[in-house]
Steps between C-alpha positions, in 0.01 A plus 500: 500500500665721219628226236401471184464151468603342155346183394745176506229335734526123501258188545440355866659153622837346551567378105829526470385575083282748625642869447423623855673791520363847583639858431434845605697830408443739788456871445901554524617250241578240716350207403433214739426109399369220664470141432242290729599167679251371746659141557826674683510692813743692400582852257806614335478833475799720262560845467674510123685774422642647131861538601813332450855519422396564137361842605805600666811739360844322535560719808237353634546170429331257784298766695131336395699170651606738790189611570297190479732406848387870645153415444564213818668808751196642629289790452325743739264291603730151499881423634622227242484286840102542542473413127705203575246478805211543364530237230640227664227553730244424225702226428539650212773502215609901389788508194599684211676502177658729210520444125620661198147680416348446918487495811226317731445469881286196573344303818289184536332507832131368604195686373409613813805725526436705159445881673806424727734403211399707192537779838814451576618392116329842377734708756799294396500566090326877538685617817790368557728739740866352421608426844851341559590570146883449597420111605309394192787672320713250649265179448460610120830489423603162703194411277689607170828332625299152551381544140875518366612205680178332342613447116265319374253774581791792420496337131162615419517817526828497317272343239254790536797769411618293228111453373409880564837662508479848696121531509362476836376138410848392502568643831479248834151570734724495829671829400877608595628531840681837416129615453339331810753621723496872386124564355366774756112447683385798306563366184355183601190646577472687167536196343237326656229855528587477109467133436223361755202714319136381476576429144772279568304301761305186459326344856505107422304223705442159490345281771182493736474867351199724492545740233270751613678509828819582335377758321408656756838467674686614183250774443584629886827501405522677174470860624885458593544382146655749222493473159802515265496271209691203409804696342674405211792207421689532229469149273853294514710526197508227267793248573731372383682180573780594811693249719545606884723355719567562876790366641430304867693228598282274548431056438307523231435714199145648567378577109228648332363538143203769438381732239169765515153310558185606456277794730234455779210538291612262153256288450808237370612450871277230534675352207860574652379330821462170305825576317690557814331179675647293196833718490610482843198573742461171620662143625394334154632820262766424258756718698433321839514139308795615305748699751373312902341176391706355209843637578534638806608819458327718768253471772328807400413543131144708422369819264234725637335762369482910603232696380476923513277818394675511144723201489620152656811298556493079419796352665725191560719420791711214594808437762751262452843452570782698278559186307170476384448830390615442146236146445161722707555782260547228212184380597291780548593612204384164262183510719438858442543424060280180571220721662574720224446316182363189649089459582437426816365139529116456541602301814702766624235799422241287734738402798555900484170650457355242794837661736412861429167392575524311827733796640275732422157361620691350852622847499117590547486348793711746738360832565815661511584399142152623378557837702838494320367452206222783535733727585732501270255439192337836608786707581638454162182484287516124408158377445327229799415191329326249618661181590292387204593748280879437588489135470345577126786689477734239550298197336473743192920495473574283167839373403521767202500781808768305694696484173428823374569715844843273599597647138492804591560551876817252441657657181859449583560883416299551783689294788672664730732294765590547935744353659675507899773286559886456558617584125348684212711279206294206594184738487573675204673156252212270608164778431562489102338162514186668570511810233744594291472850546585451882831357426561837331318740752 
């Protein structure tokens, strides 16, 4: 077996605290991971991928989305209808999905069909052969029409442009249909010989898994494996505060407020998961109380949180009806000073903490989500912790970081401001309420 094996070996058992997780780089660079369940049946099993629309040119914009769909059309081996075949005849589940910074293929199937899948997954991601090119055109561009008629997702990526401007952050992941519809198969297939390198690759498992075993399927498959590097992104820009607006009729105002959060690897995201859980990350925060519970202004008020290699987005977004607009933006904005300048109450830092908490450890308990989580935690160099280190992590968060980091990730220099809807006036009069500078952008 030709891998050097590096040392993340883990202690034996099912405890959940326990860091269980195993991980070999194979002679090529690609680096395969494993985490140990043997109370399921089951394995997910991901191949993750250092690609997204964030490595793409304008001209290209939407081929790594493009070619996450090409990946299901069948190889030389495989129609796409034997991979539909074969998996539903495991019974299994086969899917995929693109971000900003990745890509990922993933199944969950019983451990009993491991050589079959991570056969047939393998040939997918290294070999596609871009079959019926001219149909999956089609299908990713009634895909980009759905998302327009959807505004309350179209809003935040207009948030994204207004957050990151013309950097490739602040372009949409689903791409333009003027690309899809033109980009020719060998250009496609550069992209992919260029991106889909050994060094780019991380083989993720979690389930009924023998590492060993998967080793020596990955270490099989590396001789097709090339290197390449990771390749360079440029950092964004630093903002400043914009307003966006896309016009839509539409019956409500779909709005969001945002600024630049923090990256992958800061070790303050475990403090901005509290702060977010307070802000507007769950049905007890102030903005959820405030806008849905108290008033009735919207049915869906939240924040969330994006994290990337060298950067991060923290966001708001609310819908409500055009007469509305003007009192949700009133109070976003007094709840955005109060989180500001106010401490967070000790009974409000606890009912957080013990929410981040309980997500995260019933999280533990779905071996897709701790493939997911392997995955992506290798492929861009964020450090495994334990579930004990993590939940130190979070029990460590004291109301002088809440304070401290809503200071300065909410500076209202910083805020930028989205909108879709029927009328830009009742946009653009109504957003001042949250920064003075966006009334002026």
């Amino acid at each position: 077996m030709s891998a050097a094996a590096t040392g993340s070996d883990a202690t034996a058992g099912t405890d959940l605290s326990a860091q269980q997780h195993k991980l070999t780089e194979l002679g090529s660079g690609l680096r395969v991971v494993s985490e140990q369940l043997p109370s399921v049946r089951s394995i997910a099993l991901g191949m993750w991928v250092r690609t997204g629309s964030r490595n793409e040119t304008v001209e290209q914009a939407g081929i790594s989305h493009f070619l996450e769909h090409l990946l299901f059309k069948g190889t030389d081996r495989f129609s796409s209808t034997e991979i539909d075949e074969i998996f539903d005849g495991m019974g299994a589940e086969i899917n995929a999905g693109t971000g900003k910074e990745t890509t990922s293929v993933y199944s969950r199937f019983l451990d009993q069909h491991l050589e079959r899948a991570f056969d047939v997954m393998t040939d997918m991601v290294l070999r596609p052969s871009y079959p019926d090119i001219d149909s999956e055109r089609q299908v990713v561009i009634e895909e980009i029409a759905m998302y327009e008629d959807e505004p309350s997702d179209k809003v935040h990526d207009v948030l994204a442009r207004a957050v990151f401007g013309d950097h490739p952050l602040g372009r949409p992941v689903i791409g333009r249909a003027e690309v899809i519809s033109s980009v020719p198969v060998p250009d496609i297939a550069r992209y992919h010989d260029h991106r889909y390198n050994s060094d780019n690759l991380v083989l993720a498992a979690a389930g009924n898994i023998d590492h060993d075993e998967l080793v020596e399927l990955a270490t099989k498959a590396q001789a097709e494996l090339a290197g390449g590097g990771n390749g360079s992104v440029d950092p964004p820009p630093a903002a400043d505060a914009r307003r966006l607006f896309h016009r839509k009729d539409t019956e409500q105002y779909h709005l969001c407020v945002g600024a630049p959060g923090l990256s992958r690897d800061d070790d303050r995201r475990f403090v901005l998961r509290v702060l977010d859980t307070v802000l507007g990350g769950s049905t007890s925060s102030r903005l959820f109380q405030e806008v849905r519970e108290k008033r009735g202004l919207a049915y869906a008020v939240y924040s969330y949180q994006s994290h990337y290699v060298d950067s991060g987005q923290t966001s708001i977004y609310v819908g409500t009806r055009p007469e509305n607009v003007a009192e949700a933006f009133d109070i976003i904005g007094r709840e955005l000073e109060r989180i500001r300048t106010e401490p967070v109450s000790d009974a409000e830092l606890e009912r957080a903490k013990e929410n981040v908490k309980g997500r995260t450890v019933l999280s533990m308990e779905s071996p897709l989500a701790r493939m997911n989580r392997l995955g992506s935690s290798l492929l861009m160099d964020v450090p495994l912790l334990t579930l004990d280190e993590t939940l130190a992590k979070i029990d460590a968060v004291t109301l002088d970081d809440v304070s401290t980091l809503a200071a300065e990730l909410l500076a209202p220099e910083r805020l930028c401001a989205a909108g879709v809807g029927g009328d830009e006036e009742v946009f653009r009069d109504a957003v001042g309420a949250v920064s003075p500078a966006l009334a002026a952008a």
